[in-house]
mmCIF file of the C-alpha atoms, coordinates in Angstrom:
data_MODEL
# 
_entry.id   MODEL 
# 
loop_
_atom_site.group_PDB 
_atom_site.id 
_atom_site.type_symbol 
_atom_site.label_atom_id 
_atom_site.label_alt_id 
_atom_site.label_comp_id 
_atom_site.label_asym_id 
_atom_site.label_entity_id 
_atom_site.label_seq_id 
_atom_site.pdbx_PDB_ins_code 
_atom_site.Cartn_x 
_atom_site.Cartn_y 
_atom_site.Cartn_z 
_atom_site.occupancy 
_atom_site.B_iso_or_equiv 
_atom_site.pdbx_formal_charge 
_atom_site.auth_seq_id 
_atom_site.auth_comp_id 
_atom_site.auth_asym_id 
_atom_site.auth_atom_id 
_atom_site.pdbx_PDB_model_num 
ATOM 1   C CA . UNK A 1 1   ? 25.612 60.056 67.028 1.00 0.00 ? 1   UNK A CA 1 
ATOM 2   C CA . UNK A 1 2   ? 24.062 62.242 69.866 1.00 0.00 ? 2   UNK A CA 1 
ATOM 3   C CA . UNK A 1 3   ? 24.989 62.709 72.843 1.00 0.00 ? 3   UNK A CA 1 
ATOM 4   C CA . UNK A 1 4   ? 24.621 64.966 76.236 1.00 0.00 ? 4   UNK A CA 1 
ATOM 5   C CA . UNK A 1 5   ? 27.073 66.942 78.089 1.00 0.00 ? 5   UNK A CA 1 
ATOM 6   C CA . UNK A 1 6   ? 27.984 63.743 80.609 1.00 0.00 ? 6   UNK A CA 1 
ATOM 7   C CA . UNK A 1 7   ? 28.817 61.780 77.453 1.00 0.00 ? 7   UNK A CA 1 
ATOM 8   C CA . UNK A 1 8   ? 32.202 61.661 76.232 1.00 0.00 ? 8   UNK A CA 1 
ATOM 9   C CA . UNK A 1 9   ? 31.785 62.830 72.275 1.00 0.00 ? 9   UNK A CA 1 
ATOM 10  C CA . UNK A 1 10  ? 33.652 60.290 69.842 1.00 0.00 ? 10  UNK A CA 1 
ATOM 11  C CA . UNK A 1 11  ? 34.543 61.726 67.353 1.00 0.00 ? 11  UNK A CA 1 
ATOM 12  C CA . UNK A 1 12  ? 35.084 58.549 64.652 1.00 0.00 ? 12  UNK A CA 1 
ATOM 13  C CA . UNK A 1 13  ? 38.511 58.509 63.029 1.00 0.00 ? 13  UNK A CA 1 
ATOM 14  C CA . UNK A 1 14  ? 39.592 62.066 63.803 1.00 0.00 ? 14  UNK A CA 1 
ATOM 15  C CA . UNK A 1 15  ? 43.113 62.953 64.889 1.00 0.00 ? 15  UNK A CA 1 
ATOM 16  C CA . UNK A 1 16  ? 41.356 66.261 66.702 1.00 0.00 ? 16  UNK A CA 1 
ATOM 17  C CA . UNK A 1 17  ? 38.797 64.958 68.614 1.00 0.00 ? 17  UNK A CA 1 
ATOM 18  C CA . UNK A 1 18  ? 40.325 66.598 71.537 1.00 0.00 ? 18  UNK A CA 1 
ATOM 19  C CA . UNK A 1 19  ? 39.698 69.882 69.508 1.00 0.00 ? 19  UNK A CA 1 
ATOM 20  C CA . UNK A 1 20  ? 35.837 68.958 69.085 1.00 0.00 ? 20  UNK A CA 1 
ATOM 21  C CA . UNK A 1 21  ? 35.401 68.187 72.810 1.00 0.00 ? 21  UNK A CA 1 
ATOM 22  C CA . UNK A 1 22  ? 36.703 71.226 73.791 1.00 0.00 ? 22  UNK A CA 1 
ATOM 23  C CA . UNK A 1 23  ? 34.496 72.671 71.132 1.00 0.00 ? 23  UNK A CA 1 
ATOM 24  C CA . UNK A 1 24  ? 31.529 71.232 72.866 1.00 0.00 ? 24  UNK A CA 1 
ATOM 25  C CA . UNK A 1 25  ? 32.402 72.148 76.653 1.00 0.00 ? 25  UNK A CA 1 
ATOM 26  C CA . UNK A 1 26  ? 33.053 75.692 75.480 1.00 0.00 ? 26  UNK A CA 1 
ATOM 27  C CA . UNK A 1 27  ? 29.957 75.870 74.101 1.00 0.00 ? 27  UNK A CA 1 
ATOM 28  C CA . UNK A 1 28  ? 28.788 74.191 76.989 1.00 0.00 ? 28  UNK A CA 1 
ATOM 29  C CA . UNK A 1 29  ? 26.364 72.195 74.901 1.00 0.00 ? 29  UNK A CA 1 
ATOM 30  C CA . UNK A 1 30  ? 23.872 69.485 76.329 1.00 0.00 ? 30  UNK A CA 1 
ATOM 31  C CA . UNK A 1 31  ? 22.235 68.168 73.677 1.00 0.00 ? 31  UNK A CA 1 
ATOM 32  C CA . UNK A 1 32  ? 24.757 67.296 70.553 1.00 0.00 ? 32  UNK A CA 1 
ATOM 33  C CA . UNK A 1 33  ? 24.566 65.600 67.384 1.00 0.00 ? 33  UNK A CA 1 
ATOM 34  C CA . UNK A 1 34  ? 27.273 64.311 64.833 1.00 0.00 ? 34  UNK A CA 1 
ATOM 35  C CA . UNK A 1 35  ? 26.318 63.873 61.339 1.00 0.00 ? 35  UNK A CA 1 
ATOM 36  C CA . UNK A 1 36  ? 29.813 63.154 60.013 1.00 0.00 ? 36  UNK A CA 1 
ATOM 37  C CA . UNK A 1 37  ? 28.096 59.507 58.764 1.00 0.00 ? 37  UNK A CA 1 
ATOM 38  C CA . UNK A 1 38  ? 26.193 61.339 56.658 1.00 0.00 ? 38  UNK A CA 1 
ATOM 39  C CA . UNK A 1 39  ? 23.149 63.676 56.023 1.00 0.00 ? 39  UNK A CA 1 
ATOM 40  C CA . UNK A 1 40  ? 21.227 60.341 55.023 1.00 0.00 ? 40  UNK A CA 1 
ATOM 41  C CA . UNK A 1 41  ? 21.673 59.900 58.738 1.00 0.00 ? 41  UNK A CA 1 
ATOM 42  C CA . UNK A 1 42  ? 19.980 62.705 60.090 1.00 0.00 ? 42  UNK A CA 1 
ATOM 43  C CA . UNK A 1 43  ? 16.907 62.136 62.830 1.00 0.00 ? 43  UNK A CA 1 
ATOM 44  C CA . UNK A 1 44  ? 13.279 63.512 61.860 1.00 0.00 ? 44  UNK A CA 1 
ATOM 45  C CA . UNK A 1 45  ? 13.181 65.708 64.574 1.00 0.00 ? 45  UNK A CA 1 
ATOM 46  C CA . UNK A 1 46  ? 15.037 66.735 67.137 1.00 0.00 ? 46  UNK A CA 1 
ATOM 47  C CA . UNK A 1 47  ? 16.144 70.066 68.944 1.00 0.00 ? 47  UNK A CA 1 
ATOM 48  C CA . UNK A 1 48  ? 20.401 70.201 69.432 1.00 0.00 ? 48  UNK A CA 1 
ATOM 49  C CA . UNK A 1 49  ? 22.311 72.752 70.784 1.00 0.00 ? 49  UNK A CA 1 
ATOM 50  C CA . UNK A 1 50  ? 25.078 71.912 68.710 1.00 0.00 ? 50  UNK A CA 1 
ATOM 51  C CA . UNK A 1 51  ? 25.255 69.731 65.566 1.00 0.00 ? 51  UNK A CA 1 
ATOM 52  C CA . UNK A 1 52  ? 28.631 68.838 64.213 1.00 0.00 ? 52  UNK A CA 1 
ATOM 53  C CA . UNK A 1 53  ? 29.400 67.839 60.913 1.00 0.00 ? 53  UNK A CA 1 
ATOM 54  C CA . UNK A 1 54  ? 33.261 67.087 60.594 1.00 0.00 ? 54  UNK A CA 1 
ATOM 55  C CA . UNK A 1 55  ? 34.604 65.286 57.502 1.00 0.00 ? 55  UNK A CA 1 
ATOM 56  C CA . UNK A 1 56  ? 32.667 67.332 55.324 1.00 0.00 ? 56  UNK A CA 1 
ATOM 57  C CA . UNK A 1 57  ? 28.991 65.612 54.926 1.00 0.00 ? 57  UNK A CA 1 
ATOM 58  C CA . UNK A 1 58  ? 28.020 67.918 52.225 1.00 0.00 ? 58  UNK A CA 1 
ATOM 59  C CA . UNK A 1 59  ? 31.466 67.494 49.955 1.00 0.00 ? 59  UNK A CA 1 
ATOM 60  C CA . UNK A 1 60  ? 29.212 65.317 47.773 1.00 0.00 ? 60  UNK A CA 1 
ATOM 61  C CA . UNK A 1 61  ? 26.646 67.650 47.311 1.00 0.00 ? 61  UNK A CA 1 
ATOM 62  C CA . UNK A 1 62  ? 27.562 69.793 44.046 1.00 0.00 ? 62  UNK A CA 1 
ATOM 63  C CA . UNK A 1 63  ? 25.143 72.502 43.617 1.00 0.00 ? 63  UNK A CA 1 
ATOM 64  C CA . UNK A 1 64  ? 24.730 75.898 45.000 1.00 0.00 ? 64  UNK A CA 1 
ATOM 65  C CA . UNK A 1 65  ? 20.552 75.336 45.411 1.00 0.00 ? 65  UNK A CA 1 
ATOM 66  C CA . UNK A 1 66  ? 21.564 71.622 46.769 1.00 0.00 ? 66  UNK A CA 1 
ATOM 67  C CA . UNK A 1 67  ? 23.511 72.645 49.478 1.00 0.00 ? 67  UNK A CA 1 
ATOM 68  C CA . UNK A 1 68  ? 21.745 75.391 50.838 1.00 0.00 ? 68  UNK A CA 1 
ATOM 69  C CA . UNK A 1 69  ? 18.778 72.591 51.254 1.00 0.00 ? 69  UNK A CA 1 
ATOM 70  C CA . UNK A 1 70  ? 20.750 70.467 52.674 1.00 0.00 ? 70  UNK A CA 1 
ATOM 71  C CA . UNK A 1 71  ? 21.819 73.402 55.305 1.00 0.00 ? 71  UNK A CA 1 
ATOM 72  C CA . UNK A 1 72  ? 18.399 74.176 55.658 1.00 0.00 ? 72  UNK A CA 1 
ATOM 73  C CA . UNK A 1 73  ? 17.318 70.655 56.370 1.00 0.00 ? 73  UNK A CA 1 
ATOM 74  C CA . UNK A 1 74  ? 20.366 70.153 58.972 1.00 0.00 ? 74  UNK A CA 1 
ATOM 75  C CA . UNK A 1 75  ? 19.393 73.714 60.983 1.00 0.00 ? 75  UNK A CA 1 
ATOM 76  C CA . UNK A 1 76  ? 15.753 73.362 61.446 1.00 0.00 ? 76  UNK A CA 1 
ATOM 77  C CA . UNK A 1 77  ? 17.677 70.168 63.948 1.00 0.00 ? 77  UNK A CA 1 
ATOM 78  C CA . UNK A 1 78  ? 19.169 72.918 66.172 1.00 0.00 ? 78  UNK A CA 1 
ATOM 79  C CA . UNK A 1 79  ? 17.545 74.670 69.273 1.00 0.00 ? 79  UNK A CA 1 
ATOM 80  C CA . UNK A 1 80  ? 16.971 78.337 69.031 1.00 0.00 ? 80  UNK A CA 1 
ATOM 81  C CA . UNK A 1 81  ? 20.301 79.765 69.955 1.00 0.00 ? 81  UNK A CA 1 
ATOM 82  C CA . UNK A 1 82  ? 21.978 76.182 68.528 1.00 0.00 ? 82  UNK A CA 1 
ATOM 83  C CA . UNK A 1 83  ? 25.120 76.092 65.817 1.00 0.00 ? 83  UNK A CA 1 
ATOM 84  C CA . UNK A 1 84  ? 25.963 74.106 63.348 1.00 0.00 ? 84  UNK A CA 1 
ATOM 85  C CA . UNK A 1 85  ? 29.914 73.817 62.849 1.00 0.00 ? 85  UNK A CA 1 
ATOM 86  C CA . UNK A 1 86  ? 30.982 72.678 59.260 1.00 0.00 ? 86  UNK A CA 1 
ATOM 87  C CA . UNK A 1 87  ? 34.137 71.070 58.764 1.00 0.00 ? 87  UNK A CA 1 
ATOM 88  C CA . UNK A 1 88  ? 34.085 72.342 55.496 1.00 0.00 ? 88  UNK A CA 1 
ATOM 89  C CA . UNK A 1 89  ? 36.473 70.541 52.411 1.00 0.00 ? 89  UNK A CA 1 
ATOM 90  C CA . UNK A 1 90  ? 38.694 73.338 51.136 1.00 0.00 ? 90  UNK A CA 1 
ATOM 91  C CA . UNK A 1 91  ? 41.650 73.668 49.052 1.00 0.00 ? 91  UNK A CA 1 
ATOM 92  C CA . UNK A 1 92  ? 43.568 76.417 49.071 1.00 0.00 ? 92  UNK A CA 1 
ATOM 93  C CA . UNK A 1 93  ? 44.960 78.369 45.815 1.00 0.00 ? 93  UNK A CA 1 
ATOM 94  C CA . UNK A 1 94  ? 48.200 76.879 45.550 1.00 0.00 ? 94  UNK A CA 1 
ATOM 95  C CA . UNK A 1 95  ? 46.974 72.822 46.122 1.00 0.00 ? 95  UNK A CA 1 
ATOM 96  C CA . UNK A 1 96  ? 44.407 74.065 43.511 1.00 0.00 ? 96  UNK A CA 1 
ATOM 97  C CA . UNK A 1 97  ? 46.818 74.994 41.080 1.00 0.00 ? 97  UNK A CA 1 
ATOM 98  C CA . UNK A 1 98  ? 48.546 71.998 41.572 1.00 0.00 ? 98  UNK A CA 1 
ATOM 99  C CA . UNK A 1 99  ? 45.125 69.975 40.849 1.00 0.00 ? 99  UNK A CA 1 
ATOM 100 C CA . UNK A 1 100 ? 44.896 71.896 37.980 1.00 0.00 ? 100 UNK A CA 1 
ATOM 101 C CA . UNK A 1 101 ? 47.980 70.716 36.554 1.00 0.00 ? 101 UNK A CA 1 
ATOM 102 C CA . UNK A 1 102 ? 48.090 67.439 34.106 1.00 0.00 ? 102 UNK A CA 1 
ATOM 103 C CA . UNK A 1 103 ? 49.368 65.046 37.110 1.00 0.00 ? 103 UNK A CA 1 
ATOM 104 C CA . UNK A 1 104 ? 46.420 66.607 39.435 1.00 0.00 ? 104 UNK A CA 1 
ATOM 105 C CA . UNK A 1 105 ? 47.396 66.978 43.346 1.00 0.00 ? 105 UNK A CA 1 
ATOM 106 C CA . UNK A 1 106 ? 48.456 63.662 45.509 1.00 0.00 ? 106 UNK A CA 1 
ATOM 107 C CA . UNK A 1 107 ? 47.816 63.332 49.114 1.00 0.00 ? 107 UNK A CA 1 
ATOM 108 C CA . UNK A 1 108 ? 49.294 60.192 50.432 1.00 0.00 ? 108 UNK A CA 1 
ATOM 109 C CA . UNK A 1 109 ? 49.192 59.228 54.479 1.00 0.00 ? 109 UNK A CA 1 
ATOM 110 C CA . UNK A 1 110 ? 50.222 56.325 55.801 1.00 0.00 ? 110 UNK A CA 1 
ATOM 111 C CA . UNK A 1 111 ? 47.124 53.807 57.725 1.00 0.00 ? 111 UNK A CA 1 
ATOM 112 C CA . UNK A 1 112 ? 47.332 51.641 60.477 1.00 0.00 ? 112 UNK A CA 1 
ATOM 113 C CA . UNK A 1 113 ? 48.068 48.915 59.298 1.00 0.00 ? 113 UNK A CA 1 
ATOM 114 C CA . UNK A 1 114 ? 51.181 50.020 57.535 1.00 0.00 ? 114 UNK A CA 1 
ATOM 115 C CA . UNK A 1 115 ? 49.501 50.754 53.969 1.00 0.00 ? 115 UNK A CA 1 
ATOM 116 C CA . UNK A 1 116 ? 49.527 54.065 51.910 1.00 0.00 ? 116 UNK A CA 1 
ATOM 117 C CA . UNK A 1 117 ? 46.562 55.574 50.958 1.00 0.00 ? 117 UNK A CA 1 
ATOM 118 C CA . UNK A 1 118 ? 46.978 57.336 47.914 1.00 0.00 ? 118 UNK A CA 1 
ATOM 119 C CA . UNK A 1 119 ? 44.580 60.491 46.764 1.00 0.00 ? 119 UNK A CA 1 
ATOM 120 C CA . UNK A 1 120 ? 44.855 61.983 43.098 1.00 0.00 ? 120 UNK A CA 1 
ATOM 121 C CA . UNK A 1 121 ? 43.047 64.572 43.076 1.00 0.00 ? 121 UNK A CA 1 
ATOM 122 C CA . UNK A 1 122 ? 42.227 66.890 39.527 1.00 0.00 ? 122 UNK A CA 1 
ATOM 123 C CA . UNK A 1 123 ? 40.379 70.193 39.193 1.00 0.00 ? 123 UNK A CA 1 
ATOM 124 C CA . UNK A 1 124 ? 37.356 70.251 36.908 1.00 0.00 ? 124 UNK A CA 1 
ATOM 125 C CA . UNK A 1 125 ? 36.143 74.132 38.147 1.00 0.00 ? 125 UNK A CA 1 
ATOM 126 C CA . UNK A 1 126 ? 33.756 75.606 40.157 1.00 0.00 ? 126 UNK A CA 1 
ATOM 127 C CA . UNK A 1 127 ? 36.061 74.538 43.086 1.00 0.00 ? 127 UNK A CA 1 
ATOM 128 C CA . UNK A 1 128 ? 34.689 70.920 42.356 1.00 0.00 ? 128 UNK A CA 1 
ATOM 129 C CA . UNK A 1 129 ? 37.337 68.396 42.125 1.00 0.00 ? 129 UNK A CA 1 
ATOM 130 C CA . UNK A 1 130 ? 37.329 64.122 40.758 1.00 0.00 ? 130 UNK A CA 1 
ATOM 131 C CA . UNK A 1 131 ? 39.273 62.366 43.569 1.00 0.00 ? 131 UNK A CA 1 
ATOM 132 C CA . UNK A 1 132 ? 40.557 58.703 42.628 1.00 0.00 ? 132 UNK A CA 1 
ATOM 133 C CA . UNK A 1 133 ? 41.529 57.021 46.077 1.00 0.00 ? 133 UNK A CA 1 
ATOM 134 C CA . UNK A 1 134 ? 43.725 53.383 45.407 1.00 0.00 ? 134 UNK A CA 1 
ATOM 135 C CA . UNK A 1 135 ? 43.016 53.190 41.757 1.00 0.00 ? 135 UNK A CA 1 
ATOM 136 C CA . UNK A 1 136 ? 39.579 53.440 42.840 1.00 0.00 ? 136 UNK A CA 1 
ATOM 137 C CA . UNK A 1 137 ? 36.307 54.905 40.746 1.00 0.00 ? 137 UNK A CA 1 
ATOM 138 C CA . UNK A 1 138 ? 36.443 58.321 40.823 1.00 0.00 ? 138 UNK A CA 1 
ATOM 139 C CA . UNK A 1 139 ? 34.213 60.567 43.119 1.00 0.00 ? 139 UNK A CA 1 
ATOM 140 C CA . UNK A 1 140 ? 33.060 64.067 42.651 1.00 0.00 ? 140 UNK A CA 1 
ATOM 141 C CA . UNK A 1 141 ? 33.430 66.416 45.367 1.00 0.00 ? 141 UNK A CA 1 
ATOM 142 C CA . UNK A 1 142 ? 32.915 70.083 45.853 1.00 0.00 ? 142 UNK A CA 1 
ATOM 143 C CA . UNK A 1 143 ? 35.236 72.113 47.848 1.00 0.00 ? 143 UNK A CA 1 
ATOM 144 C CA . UNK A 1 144 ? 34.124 75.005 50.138 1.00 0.00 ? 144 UNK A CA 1 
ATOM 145 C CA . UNK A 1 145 ? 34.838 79.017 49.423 1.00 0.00 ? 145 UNK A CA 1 
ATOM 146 C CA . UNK A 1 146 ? 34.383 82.084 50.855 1.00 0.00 ? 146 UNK A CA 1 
ATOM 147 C CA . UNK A 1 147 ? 31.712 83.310 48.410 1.00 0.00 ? 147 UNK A CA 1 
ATOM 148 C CA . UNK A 1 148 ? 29.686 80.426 48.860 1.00 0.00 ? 148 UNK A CA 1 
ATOM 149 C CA . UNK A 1 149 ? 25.933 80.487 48.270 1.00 0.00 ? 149 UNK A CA 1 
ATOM 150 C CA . UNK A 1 150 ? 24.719 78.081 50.948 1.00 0.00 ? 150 UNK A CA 1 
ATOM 151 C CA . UNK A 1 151 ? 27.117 80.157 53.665 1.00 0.00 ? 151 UNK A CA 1 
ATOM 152 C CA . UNK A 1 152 ? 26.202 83.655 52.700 1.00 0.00 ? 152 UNK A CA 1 
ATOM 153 C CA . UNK A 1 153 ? 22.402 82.604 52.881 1.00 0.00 ? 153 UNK A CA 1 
ATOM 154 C CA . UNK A 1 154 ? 22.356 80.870 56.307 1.00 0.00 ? 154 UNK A CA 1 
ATOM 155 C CA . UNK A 1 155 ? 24.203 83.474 57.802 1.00 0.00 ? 155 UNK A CA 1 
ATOM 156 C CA . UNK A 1 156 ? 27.906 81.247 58.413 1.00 0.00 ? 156 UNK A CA 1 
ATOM 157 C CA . UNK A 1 157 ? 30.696 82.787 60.426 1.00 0.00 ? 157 UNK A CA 1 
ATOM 158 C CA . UNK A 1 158 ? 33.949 81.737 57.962 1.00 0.00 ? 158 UNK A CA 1 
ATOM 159 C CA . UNK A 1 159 ? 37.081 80.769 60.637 1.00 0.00 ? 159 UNK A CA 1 
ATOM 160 C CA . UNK A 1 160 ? 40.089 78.967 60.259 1.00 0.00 ? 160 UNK A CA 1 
ATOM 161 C CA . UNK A 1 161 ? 39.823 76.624 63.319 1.00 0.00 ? 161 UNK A CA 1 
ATOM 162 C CA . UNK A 1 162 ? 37.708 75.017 65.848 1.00 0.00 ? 162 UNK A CA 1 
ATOM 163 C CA . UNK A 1 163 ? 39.315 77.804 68.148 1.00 0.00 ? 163 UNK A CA 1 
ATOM 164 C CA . UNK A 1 164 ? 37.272 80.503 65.613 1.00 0.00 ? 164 UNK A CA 1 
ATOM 165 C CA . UNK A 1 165 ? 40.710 81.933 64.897 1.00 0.00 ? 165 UNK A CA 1 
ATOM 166 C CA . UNK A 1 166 ? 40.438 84.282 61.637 1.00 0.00 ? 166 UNK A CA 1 
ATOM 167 C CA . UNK A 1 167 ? 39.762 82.296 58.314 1.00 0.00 ? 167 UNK A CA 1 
ATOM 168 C CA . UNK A 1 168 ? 43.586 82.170 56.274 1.00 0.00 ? 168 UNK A CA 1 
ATOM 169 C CA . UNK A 1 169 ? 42.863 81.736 52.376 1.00 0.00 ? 169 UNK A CA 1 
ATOM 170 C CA . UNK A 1 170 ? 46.260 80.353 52.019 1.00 0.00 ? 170 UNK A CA 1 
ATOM 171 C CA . UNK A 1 171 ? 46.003 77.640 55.212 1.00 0.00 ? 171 UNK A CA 1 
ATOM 172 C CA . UNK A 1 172 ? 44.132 74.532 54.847 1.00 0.00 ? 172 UNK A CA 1 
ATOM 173 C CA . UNK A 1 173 ? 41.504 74.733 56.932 1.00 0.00 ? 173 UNK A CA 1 
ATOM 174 C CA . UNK A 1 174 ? 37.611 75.873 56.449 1.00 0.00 ? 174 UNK A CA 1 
ATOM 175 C CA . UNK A 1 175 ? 35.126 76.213 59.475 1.00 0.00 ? 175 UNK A CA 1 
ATOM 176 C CA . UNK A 1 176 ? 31.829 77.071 58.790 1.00 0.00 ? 176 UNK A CA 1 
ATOM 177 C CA . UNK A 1 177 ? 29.858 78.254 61.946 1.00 0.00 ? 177 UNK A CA 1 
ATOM 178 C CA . UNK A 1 178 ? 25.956 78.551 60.938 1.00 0.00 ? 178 UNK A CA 1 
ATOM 179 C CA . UNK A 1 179 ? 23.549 79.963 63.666 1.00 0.00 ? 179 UNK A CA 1 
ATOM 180 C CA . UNK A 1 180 ? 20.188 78.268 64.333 1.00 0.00 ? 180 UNK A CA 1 
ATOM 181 C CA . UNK A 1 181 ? 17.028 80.085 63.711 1.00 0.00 ? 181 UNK A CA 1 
ATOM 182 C CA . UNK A 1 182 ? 16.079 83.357 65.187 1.00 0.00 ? 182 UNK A CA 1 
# 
């Protein structure tokens, strides 16, 4: 989705849109572009001052080389002084250890329409995790961390909210803030 600064920015399905707007007049950014569709998405060229990815478009991407392509192929999107702000998948050490366990870690929330969505999710290592959603096929995702690859090498600012409050291991949240090109 792109959009300018007269547009209102939908953010699909998010309960903090609000957040992300006020993300984007802070910033006071003109030219935006969501890629929480997907990176399959993504326009051939372009020049943003601020690309958002919430929902984690990279969780299925499982490999240290991988993502930091996929980074790379996402920031040469963003105007000089442009940033790209990750909604980054991370579980914390205790929901981990619970994954870990023979059960794995359920996540249940209730949808619209009255039904329950229910998440089993079980550690395999390497913070990557096989998530089984309604009895459904499994699918692979890879969880964000601090010493990440991809992050160290494009230069990410770690925080713990839109708000770029300090990062908190033990909370829930992941925001990875990557500058564009110097």
């Amino acid at each position: 989705m792109l959009a300018t600064s007269s547009d209102l920015v939908e953010i699909r399905l998010r309960d903090d849109a609000a957040e992300w707007k006020a993300l984007i007049e802070r910033l006071e950014a003109r030219r935006v572009l969501d890629i929480s569709a997907g990176l399959e998405t993504l326009p051939g060229d372009g020049e943003f001052d601020l690309i958002v990815a919430p929902n984690d478009p990279f969780a299925g991407i499982l490999e240290d080389d991988a993502r930091a392509t996929a980074i790379a192929k996402v920031r040469r999107l963003l105007a000089r002084d442009g940033l790209l702000v990750i909604e980054g998948l991370y579980v914390p050490p205790q929901e981990d250890a619970v994954a870990s366990a023979p059960d794995g870690l359920i996540r249940e929330r209730k949808l619209d329409d009255g039904s329950v969505e229910r998440e089993v999710w079980s550690a395999l290592g390497d913070h990557q995790y096989e998530v089984r959603t309604n009895g459904s096929p499994p699918a692979r995702v890879r969880a964000w961390h601090c010493g990440e690859t991809a992050l160290r090498e494009s230069g990410a600012r770690i925080a713990g909210g839109l708000d770029e409050r300090d990062f908190d291991p033990w909370g829930d949240r992941l925001i990875a803030v990557v500058p564009g090109w110097s």
